[in-house]
Backbone bond lengths (Angstrom), bond angles and torsions (degrees), N, CA, C in turn:
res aa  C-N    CA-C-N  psi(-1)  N-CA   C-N-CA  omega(-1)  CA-C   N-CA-C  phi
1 X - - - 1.451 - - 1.517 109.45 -
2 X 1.321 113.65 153.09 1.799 117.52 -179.73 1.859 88.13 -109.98
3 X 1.575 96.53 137.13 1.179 132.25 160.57 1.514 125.30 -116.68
4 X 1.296 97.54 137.14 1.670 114.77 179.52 1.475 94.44 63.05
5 X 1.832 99.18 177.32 1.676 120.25 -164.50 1.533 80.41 -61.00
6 X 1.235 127.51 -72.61 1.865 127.67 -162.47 1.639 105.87 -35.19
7 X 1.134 128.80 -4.93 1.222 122.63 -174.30 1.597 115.40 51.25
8 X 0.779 120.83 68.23 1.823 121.29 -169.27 1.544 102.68 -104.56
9 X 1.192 95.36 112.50 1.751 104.80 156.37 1.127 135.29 -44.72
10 X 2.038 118.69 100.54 1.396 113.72 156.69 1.630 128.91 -100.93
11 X 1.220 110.06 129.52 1.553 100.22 -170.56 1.409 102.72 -93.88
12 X 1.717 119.05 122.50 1.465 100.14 170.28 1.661 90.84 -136.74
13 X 1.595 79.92 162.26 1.837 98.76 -161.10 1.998 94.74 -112.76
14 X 1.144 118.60 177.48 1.141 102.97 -177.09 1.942 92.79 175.63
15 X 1.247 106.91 133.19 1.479 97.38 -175.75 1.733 123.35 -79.48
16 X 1.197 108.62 149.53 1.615 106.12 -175.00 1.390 109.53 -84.88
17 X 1.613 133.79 57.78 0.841 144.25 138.58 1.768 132.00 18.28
18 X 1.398 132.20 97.53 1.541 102.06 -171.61 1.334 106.24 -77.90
19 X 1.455 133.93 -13.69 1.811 113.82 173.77 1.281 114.33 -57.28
20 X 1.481 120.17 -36.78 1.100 124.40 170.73 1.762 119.90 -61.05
21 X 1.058 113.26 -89.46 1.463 135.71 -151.59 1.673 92.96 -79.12
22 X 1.690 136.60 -14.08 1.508 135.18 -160.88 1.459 93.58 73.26
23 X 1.629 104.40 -159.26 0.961 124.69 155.79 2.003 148.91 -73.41
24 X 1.317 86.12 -19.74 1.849 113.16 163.40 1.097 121.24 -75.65
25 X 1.200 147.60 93.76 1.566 150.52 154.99 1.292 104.81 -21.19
26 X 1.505 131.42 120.20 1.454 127.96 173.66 1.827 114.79 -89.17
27 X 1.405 104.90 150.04 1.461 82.12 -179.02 1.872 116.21 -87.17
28 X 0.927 118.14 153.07 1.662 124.35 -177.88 1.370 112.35 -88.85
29 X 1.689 114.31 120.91 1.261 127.13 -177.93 1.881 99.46 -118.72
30 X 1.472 89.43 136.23 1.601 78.87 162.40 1.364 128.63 -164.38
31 X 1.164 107.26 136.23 2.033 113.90 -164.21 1.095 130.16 -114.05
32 X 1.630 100.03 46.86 1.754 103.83 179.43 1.416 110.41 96.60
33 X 1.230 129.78 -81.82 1.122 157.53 -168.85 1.554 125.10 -94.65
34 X 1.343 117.22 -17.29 1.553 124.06 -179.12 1.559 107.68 -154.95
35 X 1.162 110.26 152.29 0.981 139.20 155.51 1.292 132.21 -72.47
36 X 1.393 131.33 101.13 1.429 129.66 -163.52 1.442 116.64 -122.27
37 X 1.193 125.60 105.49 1.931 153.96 156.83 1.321 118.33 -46.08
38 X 1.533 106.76 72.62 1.842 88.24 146.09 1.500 142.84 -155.95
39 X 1.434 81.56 145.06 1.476 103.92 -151.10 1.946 100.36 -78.14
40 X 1.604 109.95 147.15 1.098 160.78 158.60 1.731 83.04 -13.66
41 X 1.692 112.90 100.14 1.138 118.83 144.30 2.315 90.42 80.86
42 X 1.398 90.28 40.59 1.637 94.82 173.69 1.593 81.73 -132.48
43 X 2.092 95.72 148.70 1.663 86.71 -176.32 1.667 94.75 -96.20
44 X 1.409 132.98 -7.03 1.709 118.75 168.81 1.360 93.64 -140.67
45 X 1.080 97.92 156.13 1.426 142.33 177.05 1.457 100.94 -60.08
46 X 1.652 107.72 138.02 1.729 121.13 169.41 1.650 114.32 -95.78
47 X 1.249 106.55 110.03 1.612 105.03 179.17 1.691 126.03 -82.47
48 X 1.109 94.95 130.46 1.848 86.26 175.37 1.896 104.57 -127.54
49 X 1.352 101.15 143.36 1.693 98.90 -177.58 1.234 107.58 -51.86
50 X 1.770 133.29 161.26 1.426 126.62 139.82 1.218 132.10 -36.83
51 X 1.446 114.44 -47.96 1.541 114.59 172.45 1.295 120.41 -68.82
52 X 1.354 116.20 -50.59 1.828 105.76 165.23 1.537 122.94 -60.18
53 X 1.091 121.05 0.31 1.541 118.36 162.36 1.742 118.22 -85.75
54 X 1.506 83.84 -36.58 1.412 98.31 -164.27 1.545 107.71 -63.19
55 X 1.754 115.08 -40.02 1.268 131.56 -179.77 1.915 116.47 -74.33
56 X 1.596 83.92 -32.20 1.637 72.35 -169.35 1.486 110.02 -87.13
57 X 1.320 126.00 4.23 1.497 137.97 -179.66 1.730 110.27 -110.95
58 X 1.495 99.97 -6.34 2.151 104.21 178.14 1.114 109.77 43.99
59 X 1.502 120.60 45.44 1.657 145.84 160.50 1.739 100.04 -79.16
60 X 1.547 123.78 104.08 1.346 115.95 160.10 1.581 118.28 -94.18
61 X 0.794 98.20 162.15 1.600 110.73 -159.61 1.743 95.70 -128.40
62 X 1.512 126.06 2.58 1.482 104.73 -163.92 1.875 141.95 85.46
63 X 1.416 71.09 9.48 1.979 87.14 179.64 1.524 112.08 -116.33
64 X 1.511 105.80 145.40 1.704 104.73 173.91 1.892 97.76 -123.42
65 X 1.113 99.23 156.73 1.325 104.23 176.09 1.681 123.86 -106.86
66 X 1.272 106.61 129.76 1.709 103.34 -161.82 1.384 110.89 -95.15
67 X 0.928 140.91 159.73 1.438 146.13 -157.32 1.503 104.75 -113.02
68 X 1.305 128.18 79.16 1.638 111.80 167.04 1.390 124.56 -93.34
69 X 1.150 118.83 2.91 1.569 117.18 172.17 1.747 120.18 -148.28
70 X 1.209 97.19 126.71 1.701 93.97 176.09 1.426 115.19 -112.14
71 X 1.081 126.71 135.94 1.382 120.56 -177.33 1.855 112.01 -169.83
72 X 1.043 117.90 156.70 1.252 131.70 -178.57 1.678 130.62 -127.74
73 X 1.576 117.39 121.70 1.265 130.68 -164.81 1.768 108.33 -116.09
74 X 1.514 112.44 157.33 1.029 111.57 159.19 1.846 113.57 -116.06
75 X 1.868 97.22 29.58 1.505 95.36 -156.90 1.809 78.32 -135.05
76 X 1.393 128.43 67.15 1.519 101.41 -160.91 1.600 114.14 -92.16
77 X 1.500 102.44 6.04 1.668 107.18 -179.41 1.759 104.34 -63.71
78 X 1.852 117.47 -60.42 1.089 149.66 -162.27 1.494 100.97 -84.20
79 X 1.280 134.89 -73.56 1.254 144.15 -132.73 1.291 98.55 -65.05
80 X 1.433 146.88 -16.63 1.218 145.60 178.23 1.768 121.73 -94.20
81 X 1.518 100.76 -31.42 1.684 98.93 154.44 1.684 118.69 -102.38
82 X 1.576 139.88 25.58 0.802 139.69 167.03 1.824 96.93 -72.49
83 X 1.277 104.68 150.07 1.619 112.51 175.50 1.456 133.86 -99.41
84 X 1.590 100.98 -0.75 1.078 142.36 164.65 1.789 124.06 -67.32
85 X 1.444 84.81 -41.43 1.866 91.96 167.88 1.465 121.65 -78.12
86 X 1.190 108.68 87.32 1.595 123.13 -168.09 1.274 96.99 -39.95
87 X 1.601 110.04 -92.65 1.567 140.66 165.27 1.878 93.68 7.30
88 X 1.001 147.71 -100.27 1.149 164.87 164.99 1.686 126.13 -8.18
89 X 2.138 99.10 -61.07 1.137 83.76 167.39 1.590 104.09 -96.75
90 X 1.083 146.12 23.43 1.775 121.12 160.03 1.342 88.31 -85.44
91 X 1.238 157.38 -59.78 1.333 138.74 176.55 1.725 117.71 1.23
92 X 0.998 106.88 -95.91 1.471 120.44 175.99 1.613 101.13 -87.61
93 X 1.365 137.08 74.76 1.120 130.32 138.71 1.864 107.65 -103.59
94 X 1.066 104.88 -38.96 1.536 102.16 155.39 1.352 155.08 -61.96
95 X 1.277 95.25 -8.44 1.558 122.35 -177.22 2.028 111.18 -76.74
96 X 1.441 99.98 131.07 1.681 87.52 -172.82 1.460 101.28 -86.58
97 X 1.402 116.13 128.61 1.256 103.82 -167.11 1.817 105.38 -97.04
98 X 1.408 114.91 17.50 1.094 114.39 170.53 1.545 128.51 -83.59
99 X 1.888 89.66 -11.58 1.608 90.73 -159.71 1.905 86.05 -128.99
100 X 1.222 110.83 -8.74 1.230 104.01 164.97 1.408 116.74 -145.29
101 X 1.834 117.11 142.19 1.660 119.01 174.50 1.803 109.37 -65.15
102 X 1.251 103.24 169.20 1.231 115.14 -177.13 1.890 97.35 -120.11
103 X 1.376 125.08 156.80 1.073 103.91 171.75 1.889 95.45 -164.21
104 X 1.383 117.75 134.90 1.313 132.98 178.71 1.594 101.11 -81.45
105 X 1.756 131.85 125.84 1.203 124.13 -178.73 1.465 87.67 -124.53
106 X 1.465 104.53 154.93 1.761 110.32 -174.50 1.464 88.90 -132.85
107 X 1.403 125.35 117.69 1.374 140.88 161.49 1.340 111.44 -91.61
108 X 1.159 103.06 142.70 1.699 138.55 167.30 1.350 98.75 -93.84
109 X 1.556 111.16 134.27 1.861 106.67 162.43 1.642 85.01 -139.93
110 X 1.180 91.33 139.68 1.525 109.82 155.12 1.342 120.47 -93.33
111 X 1.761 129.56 123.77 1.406 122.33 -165.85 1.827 97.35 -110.69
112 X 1.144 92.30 118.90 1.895 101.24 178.24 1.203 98.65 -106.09
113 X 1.524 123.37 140.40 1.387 134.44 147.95 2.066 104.76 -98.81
114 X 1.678 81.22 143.94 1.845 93.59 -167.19 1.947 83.91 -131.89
115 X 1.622 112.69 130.92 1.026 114.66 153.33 1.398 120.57 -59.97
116 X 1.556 122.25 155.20 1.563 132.88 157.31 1.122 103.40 -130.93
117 X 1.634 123.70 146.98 0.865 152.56 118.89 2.237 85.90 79.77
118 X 1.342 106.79 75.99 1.831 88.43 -166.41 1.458 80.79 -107.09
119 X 1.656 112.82 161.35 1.316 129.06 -175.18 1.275 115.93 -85.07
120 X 1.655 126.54 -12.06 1.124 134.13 126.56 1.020 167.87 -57.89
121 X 1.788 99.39 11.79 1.382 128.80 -166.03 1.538 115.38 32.34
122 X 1.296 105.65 52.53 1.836 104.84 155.52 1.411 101.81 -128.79
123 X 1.346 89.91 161.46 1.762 123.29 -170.53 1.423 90.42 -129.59
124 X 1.721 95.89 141.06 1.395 101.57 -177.54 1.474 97.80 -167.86
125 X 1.445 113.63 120.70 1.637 129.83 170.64 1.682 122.18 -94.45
126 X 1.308 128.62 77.60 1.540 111.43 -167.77 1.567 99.35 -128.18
127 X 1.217 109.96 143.71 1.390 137.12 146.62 1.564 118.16 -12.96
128 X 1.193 145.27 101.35 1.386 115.98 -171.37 1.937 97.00 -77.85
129 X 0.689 104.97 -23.91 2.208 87.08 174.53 0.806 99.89 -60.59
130 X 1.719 143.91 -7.71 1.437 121.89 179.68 1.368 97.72 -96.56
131 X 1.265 126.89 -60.52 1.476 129.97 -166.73 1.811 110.34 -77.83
132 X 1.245 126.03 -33.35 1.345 141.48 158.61 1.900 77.95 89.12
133 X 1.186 143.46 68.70 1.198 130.90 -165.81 1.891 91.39 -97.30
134 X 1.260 118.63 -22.58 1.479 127.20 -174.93 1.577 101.88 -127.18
135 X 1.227 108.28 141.03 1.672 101.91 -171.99 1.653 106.25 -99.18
136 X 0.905 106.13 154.29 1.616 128.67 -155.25 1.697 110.13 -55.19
137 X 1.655 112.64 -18.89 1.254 129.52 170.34 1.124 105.64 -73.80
138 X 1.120 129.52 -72.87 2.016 139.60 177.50 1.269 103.38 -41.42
139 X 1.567 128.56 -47.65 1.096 122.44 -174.92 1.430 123.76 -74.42
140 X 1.330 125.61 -13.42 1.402 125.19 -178.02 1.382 99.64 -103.55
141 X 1.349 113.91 -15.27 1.762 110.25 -172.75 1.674 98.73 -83.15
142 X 1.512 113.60 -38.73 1.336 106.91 -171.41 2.017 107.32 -66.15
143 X 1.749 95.86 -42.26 1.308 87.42 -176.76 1.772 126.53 -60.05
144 X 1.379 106.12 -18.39 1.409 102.26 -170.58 1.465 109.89 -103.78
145 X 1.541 122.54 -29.87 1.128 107.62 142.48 1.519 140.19 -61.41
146 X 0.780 127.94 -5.38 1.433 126.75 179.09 1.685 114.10 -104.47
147 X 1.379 106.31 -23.92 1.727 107.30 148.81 1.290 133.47 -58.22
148 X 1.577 96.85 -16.77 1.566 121.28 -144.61 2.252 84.90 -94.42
149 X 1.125 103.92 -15.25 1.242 102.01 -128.79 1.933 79.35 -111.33
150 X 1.702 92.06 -49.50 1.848 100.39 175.05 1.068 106.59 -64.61
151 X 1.523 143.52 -31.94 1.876 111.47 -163.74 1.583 95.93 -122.68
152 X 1.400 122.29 11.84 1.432 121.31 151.40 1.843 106.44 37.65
153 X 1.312 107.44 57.93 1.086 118.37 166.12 1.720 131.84 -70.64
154 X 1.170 134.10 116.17 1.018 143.33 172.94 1.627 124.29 -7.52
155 X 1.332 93.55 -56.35 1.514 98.18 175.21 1.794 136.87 -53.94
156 X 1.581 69.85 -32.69 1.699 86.48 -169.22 2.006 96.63 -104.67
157 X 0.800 102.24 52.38 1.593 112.11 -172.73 1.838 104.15 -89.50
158 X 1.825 100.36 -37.25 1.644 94.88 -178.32 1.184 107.98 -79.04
159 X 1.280 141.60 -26.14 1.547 145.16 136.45 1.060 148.31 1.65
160 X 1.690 88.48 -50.77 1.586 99.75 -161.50 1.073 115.26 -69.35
161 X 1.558 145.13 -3.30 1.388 141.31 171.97 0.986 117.71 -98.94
162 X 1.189 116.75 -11.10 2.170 127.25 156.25 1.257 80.18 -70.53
163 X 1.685 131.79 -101.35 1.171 148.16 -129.49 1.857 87.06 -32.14
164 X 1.497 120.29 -78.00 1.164 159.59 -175.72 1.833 100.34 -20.66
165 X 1.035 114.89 -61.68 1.423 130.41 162.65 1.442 119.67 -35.79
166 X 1.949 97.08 -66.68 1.382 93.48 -171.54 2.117 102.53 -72.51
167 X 0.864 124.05 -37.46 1.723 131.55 176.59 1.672 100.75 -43.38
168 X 1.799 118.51 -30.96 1.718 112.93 -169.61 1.290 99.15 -78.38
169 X 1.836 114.68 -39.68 1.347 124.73 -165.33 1.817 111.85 -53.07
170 X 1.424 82.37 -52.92 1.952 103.38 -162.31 1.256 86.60 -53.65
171 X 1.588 135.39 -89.84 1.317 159.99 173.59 1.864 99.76 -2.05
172 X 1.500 119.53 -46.92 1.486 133.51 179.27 1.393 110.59 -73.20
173 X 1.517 111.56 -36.96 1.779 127.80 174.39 1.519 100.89 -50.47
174 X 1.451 100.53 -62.14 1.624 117.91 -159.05 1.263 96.91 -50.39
175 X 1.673 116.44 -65.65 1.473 109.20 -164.84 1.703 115.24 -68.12
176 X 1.233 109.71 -29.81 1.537 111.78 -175.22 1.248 99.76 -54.86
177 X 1.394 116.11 -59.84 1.795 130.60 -159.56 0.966 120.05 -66.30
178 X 2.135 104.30 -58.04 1.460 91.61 -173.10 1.690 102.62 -125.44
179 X 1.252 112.77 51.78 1.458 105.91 -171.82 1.378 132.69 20.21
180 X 1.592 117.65 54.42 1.148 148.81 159.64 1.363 122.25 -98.53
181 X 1.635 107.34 104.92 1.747 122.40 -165.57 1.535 130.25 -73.06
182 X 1.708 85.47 -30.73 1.913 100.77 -174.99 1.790 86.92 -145.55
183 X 1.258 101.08 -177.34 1.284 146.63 -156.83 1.440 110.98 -153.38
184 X 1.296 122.57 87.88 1.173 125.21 166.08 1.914 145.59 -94.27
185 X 1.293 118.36 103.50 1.658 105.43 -162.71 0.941 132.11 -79.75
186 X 1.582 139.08 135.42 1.653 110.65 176.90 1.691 100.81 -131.73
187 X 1.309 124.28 116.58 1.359 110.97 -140.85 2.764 71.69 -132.82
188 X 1.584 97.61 107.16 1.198 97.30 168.31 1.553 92.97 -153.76
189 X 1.602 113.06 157.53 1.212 125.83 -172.25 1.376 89.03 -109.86
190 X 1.836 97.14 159.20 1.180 116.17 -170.12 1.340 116.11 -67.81
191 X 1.280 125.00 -41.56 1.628 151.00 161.84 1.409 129.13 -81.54
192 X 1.050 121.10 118.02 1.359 138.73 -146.78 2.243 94.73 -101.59
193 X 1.253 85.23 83.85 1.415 108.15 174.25 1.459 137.45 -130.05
194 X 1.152 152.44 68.62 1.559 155.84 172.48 1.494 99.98 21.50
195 X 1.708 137.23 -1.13 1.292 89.83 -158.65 1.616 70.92 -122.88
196 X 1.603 129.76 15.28 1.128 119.81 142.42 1.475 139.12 -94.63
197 X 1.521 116.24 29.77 1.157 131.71 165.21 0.892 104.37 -85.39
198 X 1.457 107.12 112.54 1.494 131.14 -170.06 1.395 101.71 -101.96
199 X 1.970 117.02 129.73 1.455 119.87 154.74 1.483 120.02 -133.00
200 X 1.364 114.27 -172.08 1.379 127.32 170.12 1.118 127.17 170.90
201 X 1.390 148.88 128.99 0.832 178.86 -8.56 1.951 97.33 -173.54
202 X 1.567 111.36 -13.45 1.315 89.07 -178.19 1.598 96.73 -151.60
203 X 2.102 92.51 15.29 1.904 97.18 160.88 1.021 97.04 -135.67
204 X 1.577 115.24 146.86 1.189 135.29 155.07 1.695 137.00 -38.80
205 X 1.325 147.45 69.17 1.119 137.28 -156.78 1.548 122.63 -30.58
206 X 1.703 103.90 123.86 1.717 94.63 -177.71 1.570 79.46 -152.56
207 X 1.815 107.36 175.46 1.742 119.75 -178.49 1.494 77.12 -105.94
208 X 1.542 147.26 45.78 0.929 110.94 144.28 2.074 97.57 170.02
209 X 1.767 87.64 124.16 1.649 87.38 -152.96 1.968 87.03 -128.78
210 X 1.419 115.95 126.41 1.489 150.72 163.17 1.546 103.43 -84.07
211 X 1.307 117.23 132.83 1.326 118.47 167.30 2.336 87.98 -158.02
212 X 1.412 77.18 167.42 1.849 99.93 176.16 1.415 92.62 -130.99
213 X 1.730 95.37 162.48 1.886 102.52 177.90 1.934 81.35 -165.54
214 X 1.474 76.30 120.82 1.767 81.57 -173.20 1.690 82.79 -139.67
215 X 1.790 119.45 140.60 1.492 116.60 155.36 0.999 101.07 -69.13
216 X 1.702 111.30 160.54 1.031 138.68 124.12 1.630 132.79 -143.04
217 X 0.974 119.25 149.72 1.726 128.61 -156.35 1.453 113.55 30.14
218 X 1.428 107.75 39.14 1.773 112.13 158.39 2.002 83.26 91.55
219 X 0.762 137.28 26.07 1.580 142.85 165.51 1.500 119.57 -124.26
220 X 1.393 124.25 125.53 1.443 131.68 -156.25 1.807 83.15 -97.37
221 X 1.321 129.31 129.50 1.132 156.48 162.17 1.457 121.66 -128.85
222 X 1.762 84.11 125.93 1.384 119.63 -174.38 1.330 124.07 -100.78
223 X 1.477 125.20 138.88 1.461 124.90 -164.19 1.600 121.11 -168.73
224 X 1.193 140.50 -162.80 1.339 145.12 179.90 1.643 100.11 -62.08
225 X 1.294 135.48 -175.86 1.513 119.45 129.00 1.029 108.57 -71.62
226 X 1.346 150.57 -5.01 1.415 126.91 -165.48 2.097 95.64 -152.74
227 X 1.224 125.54 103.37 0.927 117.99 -173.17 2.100 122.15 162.84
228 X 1.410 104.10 -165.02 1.378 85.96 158.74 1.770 116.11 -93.66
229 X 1.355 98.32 155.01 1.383 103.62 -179.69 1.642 122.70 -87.79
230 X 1.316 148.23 158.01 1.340 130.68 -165.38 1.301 98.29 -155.93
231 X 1.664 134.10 121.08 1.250 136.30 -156.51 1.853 92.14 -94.47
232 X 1.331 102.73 121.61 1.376 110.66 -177.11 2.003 120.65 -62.59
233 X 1.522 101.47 -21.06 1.634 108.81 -171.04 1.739 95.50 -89.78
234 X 0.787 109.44 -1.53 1.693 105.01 178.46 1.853 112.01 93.65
C-alpha cells in the first residue's frame, strides 16, 4: 500500500484465514482508498475502507494520530458535518488532506466516584449513572473541558481562556457541592492499534494517557493521577 502525499511503500502480509475469507480465496481489488472483495460467483465486489481494515486486523503501518479538536455533542450523527460548528471546522481547514486522513472519534467515558479518606471509615467505588452523585451536565462539561485543557490543541488556542475559566469554575462546583478534590482521566482503547496513539502539540503520543486536574489557589493543576502535580501555564 502507498502512504502519505510521498507515496511510500508498505508491504503487509496477513494470513488468509478461513473464519475470515470461508473457504474461497476472494479476488483483491483496490482504489486508493478501499479495499474491495470479490468472491467466486458474486456479481460486485464488497468494499471495506483502508482504515477499517487496517484497525480491525491491528496491522500498523507507522502512523499516530494527532488530536486537533475536542469537543462534545448530544447530536453525534450531524454535529460534526454541520457548517455551523465553527470550533470543528477551523480545526481541519488547514490540514492537507492529501497527505493526511481526517477522522471523527466518539468516546465513551465512564464517570466513577471513589471515596478517600471518609470520617466514617467507608470506601466506596460507584458509577455515577448509578448513584447520579454529579449531574450529567457537570459531568460532560468537566469531561470535555478538561481534555480540552490536556492536549492543548492548536485550534482551540482562541478559547483557551473561556475553555480555562469554565474547567476553574466546574473543578470549584465539584469541591464546593460535592466534596470532590481531583478529577482523574484514564483515556485507553479497547484495541490495541497505532491509530489510537494519541498526540498533540503539548502530549507526547501514547495508546494510553493518565492525567489528574485538582484546584488549587483558584489555579487548575495538572499532573499524573497519582503523583506531584505541575501547573502547565507557569
Amino acid at each position: 500500500m502507498e502512504v502519505g502525499v510521498e507515496k511510500k511503500i508498505k508491504e503487509i502480509r496477513m494470513l488468509a484465514r478461513p473464519e475470515i475469507f470461508g473457504m474461497n480465496i476472494p479476488k483483491l481489488l483496490d482504489d486508493g482508498r478501499f479495499i474491495l472483495l470479490q468472491f467466486p460467483g458474486m456479481e460486485h465486489p464488497v468494499g471495506i475502507n483502508i482504515h477499517e481494515f487496517l484497525m480491525m486486523h491491528c496491522i500498523n503501518i507507522g502512523v499516530d494520530t494527532e488530536v486537533l479538536y475536542v469537543g462534545s455533542t448530544d447530536d453525534p450523527a450531524r454535529r460534526p458535518l454541520k457548517r455551523n460548528h465553527r470550533g470543528y471546522s477551523d480545526s481541519i481547514y488547514g490540514v492537507n488532506t492529501t497527505e493526511k486522513d481526517v477522522f471523527v472519534y466518539y468516546n465513551l467515558f465512564k464517570a466513577i466516584s471513589i471515596s478517600q479518606r471518609s470520617p466514617h471509615n467507608l470506601q466506596f467505588m460507584l458509577g455515577n449513572s448509578m448513584i447520579d452523585e454529579v449531574q450529567k451536565k457537570d459531568e460532560g462539561m468537566l469531561l470535555e473541558h478538561g481534555l480540552i485543557h490536556y492536549f492543548g490543541a492548536k485550534s482551540q488556542e482562541k478559547s483557551k481562556g473561556l475553555e480555562y475559566g469554565r474547567l476553574r469554575s466546574g473543578l470549584r462546583k465539584l469541591k464546593q457541592k460535592y466534596n470532590i478534590s481531583s478529577v482523574n482521566y484514564h483515556i485507553e482503547a479497547e484495541t490495541s492499534t497505532e491509530y489510537w496513539n494519541l498526540y498533540s502539540r503539548e502530549v507526547s503520543r501514547s495508546g494510553r494517557h493518565e492525567f489528574s486536574l485538582v484546584l488549587q489557589e483558584n489555579r487548575v493543576l495538572i499532573g499524573k493521577a497519582k503523583g506531584t502535580m505541575t501547573d502547565p501555564l507557569g
